[in-house]
C-alpha positions in Angstrom: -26.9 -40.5 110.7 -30.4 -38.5 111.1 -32.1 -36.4 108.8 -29.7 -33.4 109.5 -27.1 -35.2 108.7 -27.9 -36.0 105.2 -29.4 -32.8 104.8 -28.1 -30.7 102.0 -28.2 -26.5 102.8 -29.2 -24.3 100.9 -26.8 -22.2 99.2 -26.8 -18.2 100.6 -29.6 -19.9 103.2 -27.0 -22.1 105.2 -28.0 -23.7 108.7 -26.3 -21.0 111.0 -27.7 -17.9 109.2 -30.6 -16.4 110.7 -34.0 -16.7 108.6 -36.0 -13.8 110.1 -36.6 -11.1 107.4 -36.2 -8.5 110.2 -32.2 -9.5 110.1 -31.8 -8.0 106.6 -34.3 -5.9 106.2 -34.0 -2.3 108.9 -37.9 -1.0 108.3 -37.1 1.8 110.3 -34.4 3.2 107.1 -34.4 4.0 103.7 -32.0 0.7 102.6 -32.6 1.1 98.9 -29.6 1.9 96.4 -31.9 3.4 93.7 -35.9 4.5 94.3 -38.0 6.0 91.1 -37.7 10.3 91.9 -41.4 11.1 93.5 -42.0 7.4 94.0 -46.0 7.6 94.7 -46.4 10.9 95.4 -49.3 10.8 92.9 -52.3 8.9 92.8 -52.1 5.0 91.1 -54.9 2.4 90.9 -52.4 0.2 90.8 -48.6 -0.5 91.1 -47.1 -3.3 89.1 -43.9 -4.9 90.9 -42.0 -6.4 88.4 -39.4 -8.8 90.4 -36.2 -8.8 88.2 -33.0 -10.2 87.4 -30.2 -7.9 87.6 -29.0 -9.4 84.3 -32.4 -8.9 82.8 -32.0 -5.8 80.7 -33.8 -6.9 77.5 -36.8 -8.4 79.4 -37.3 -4.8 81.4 -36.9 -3.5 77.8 -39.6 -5.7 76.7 -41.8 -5.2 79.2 -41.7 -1.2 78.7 -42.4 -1.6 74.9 -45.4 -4.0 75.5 -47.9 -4.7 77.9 -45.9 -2.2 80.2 -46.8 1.0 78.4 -49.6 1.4 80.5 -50.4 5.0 78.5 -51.4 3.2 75.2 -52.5 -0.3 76.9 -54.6 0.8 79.1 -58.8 0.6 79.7 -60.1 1.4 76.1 -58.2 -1.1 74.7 -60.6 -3.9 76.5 -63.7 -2.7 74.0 -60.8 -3.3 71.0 -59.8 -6.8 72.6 -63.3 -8.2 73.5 -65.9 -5.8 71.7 -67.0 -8.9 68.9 -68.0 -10.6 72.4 -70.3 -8.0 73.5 -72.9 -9.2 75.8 -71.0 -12.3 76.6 -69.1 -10.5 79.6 -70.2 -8.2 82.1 -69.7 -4.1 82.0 -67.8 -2.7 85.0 -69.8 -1.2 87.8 -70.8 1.9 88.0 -70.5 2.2 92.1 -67.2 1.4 91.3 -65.9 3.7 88.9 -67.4 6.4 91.7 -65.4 4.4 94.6 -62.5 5.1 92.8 -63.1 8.4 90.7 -59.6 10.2 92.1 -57.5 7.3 90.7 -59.4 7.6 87.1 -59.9 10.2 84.0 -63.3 9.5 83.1 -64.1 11.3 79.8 -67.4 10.6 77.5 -66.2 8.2 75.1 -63.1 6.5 77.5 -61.6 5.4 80.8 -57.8 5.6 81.7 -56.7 4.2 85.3 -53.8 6.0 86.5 -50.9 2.5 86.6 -47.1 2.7 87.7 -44.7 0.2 87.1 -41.8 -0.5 89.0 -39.3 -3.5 89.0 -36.9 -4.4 92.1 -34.0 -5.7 91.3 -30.9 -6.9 94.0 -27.0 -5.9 93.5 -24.7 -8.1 92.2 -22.2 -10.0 94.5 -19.4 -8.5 93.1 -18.9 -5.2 92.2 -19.2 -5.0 88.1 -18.3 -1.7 87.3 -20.1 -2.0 83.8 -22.8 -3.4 84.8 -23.7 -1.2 87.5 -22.5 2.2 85.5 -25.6 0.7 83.0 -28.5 0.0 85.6 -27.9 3.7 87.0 -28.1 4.5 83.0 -31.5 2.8 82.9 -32.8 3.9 86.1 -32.2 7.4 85.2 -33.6 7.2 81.7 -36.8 5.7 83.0 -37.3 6.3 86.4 -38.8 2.9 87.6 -36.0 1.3 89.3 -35.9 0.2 92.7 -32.6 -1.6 93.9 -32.1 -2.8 97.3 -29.1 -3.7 99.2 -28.8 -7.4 98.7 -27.1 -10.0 96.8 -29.8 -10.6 93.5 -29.9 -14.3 93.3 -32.2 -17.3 92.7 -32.6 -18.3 96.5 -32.9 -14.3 97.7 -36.6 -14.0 95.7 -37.8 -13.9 99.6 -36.4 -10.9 99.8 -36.9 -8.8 96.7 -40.7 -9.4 97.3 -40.8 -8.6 100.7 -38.8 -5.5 99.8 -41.1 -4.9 97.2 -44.3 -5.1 100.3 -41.9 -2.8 102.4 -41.3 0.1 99.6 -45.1 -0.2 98.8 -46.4 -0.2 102.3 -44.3 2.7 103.4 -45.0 5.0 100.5 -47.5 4.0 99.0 -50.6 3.2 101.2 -51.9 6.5 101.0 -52.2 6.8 97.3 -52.2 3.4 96.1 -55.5 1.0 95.9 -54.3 -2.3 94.3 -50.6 -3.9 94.2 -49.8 -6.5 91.3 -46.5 -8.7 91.9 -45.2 -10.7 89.3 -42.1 -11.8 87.5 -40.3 -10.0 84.4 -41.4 -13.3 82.0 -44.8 -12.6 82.6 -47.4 -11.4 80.0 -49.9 -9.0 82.1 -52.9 -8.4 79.8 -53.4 -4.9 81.8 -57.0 -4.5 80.4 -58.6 -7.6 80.9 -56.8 -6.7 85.1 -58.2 -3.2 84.8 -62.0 -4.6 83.7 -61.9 -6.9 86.6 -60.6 -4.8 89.1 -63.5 -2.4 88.3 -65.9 -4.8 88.7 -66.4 -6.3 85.3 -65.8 -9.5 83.5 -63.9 -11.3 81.4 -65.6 -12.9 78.1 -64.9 -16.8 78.1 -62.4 -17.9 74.9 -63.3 -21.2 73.1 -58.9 -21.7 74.4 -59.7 -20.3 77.7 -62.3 -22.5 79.0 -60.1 -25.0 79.9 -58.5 -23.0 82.6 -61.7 -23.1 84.7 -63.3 -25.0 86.8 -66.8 -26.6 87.6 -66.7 -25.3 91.1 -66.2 -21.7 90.3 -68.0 -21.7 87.3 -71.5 -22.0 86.7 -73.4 -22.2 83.6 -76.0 -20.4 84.1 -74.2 -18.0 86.3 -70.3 -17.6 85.5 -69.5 -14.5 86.9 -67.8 -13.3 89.7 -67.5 -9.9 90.3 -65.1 -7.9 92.1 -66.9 -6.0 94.4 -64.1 -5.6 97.6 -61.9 -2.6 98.2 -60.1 -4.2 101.3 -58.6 -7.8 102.0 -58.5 -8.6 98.1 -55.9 -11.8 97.2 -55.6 -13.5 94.0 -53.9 -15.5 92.0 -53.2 -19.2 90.5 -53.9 -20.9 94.0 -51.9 -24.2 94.9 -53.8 -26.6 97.7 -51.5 -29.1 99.5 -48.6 -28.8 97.8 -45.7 -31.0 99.6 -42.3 -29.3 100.5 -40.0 -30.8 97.9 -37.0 -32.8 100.1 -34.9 -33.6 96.2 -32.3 -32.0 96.3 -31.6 -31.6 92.7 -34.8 -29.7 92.2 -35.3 -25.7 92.0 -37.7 -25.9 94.5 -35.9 -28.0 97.4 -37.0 -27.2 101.0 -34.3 -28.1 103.7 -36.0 -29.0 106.5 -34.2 -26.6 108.8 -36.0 -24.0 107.0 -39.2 -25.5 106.6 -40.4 -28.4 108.9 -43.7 -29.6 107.9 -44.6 -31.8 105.3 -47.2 -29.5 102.8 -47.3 -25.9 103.0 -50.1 -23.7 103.4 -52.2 -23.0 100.2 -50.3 -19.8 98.4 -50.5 -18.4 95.3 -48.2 -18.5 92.1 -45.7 -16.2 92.3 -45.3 -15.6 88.8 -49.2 -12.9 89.2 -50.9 -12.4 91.8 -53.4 -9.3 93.1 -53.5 -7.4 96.3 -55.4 -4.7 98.0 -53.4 -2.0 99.3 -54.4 -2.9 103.2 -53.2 -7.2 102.7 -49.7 -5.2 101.4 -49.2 -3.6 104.7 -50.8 -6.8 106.3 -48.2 -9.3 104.7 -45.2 -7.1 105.6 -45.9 -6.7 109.2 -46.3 -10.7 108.9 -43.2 -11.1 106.7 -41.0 -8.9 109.6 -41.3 -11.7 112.6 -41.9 -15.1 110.4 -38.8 -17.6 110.3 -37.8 -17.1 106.0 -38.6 -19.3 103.5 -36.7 -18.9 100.5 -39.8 -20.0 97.7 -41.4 -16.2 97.9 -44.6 -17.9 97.2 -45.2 -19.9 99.4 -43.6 -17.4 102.2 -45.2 -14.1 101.5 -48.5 -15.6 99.7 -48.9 -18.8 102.1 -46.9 -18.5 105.3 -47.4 -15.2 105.8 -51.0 -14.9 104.5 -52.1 -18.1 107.0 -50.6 -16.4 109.5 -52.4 -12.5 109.1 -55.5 -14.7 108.3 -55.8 -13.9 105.1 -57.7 -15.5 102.7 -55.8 -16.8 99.1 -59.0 -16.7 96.5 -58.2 -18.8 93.1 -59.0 -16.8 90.1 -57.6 -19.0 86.8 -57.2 -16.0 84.5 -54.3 -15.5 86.5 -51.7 -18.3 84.9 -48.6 -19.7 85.7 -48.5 -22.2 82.7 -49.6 -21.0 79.1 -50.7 -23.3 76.1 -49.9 -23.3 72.6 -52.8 -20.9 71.4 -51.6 -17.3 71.3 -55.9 -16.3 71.8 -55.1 -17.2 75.4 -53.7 -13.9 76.1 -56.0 -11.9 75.1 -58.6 -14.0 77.5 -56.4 -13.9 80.6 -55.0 -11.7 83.3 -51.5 -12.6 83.3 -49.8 -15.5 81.7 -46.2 -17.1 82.3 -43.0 -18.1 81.4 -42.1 -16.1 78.5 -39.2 -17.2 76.9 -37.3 -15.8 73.9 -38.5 -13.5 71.7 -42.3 -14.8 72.8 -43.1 -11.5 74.8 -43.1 -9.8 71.7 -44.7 -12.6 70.1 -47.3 -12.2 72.5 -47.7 -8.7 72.4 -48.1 -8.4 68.5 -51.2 -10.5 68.8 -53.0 -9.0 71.2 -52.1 -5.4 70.1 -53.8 -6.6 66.9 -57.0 -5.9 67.4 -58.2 -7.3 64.0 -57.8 -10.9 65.4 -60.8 -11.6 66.8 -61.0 -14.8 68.7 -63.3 -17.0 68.8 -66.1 -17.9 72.4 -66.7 -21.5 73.0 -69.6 -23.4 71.6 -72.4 -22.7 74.2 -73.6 -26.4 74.3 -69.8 -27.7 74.7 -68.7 -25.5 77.5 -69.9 -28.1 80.3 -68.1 -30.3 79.3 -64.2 -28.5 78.8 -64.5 -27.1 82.1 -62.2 -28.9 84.6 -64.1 -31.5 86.5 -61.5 -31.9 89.7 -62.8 -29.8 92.0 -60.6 -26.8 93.2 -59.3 -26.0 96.9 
């Protein structure tokens, strides 16, 4: 008995079903059950894609009352977040508040960045009556829904992101700069992303150094600043990851679908960053490469390796968060969020009285992480 043999398939992803995107995915039609009214029609810095379960009402609720009411968490909140720290990070640049003056209100005493937030959910595999009759209920109260044509499970995460690529490449790309992806239990501290995006930096947390390390972060000279407008990627990076062959585990890989033994270096799918032009880049990719269902490792690996695009690590961008709720108001996005802990999360770093304490100067050396980073 070979391999094949013993090999378990993938539910949904069995051996005879095709695995190019292409197959369930028509770019040439509108496929979608539900799209926001005026979807990008106006100008956005940047769009926020949520991926979503169905099921997940409360945590689309959540999102909207926290870090996802872009309007009141938006730029000026960084000075109320990071202000005791002044002089410890850099300002934003002022080439790039010009480079991107249409997407901005720039008025004397504050900066808001135009932001939309949309979240793509699948159907169900049955029809459920109720439960559909309450996603056109929400979808209609707020307007940020987009639901595509195919069963929303687990092992179809391939496809809600590259849907995601395909509704923000086709309508978007004209009036969009930056794309965020991540999931609906991630914590997305939007003006720590905003700062960065225009070129500034984030202050270092005495529970944020650890999240660093030596290699891209120097002592005397810890900032990197973001000065690209075009083939921007970041993210948590992972560096040769094996495909997992247990077949008990979330993350199994059938070799049928993938048939090396690591996969390319990806980022987390949980947050990660693009330029508008590596959206429209990883789409074209995604429409003629064989499917992987880990959408990580597919859109943000296989298909990055493939358009050449290069993955760049940026820690601030989590996938794993510690015990110390001053973490979130040092990073960009931070995940899983269980429970009642978005809100949890939320309340503290809405709180602008808490003011966090920076790392010993003299100790910083030595919490950064020595292993060297791919």
């Amino acid at each position: 008995m070979d391999n094949h043999d013993r090999e378990v398939e993938l539910p949904g992803w069995e051996r005879v079903k095709r695995l190019r995107i292409s197959e369930y995915l028509d770019q040439t039609k509108i496929t979608a059950l539900k799209v926001p009214q005026d979807f990008c029609k106006t100008k956005a810095f940047l769009i926020i894609a949520v991926c979503s379960s169905l099921n997940h009402f409360a945590h689309r609720k959540a999102i909207r009352e926290t870090w996802g009411n872009t309007k009141v968490f938006n730029y000026e909140e960084f000075h109320k977040l990071h202000g005791h720290l002044d002089g410890n990070y850099l300002p934003i640049l002022p080439e790039r508040l010009k480079l991107y003056a249409d997407y901005l209100s720039v008025l004397p005493n504050s900066l808001i960045a135009n932001i939309r937030i949309v979240f793509i959910v699948g159907r169900s595999s049955k029809g459920n009556r109720q439960k559909d009759d309450r996603l056109s209920r929400e979808s209609n109260h707020y307007n940020d829904i987009i639901q595509e044509n195919f069963i929303d499970s687990y092992h179809n995460l391939t496809l809600k992101s590259v849907m995601a690529l395909k509704h923000i490449s086709q309508s978007c790309a004209e009036t969009t700069a930056f794309f965020l992806k991540c999931d609906d239990d991630t914590f997305v501290n939007v003006p720590n992303l905003l700062h960065f995006l225009l070129g500034g930096t984030i202050p270092l947390y005495k529970d944020t150094v650890g999240y660093h390390y030596r290699t891209n972060y120097k002592v005397k000279s810890p900032w990197n600043r973001m000065n690209s407008s075009r083939e921007v990627m970041y993210g948590n990076k992972f560096c040769n990851m094996y495909a997992d062959n247990n077949v008990r585990s979330p993350w199994y890989m059938p070799k049928y679908m993938f048939e090396g033994k690591r996969y390319p270096s990806y980022l987390s799918g949980s947050g990660y960053l693009l330029s508008i032009d590596v959206v429209q880049r990883l789409y074209k990719e995604a429409l003629t490469t064989s499917l992987v269902h880990l959408e990580d490792v597919f859109v943000t690996g296989i298909c990055a390796q493939r358009a050449g695009i290069q993955r760049r690590l940026h820690p601030l961008f989590n996938y794993v968060h510690g015990k110390s709720k001053c973490i979130f108001k040092g990073t960009i996005t931070m995940h899983p969020m269980y429970g009642n802990t978005m809100l949890e999360a939320w309340n503290f770093v809405s709180n602008y009285s808490i003011k966090c304490p920076s790392p010993a100067k003299n100790t910083i050396k030595y919490q950064l992480i020595m292993k060297s980073h791919c």
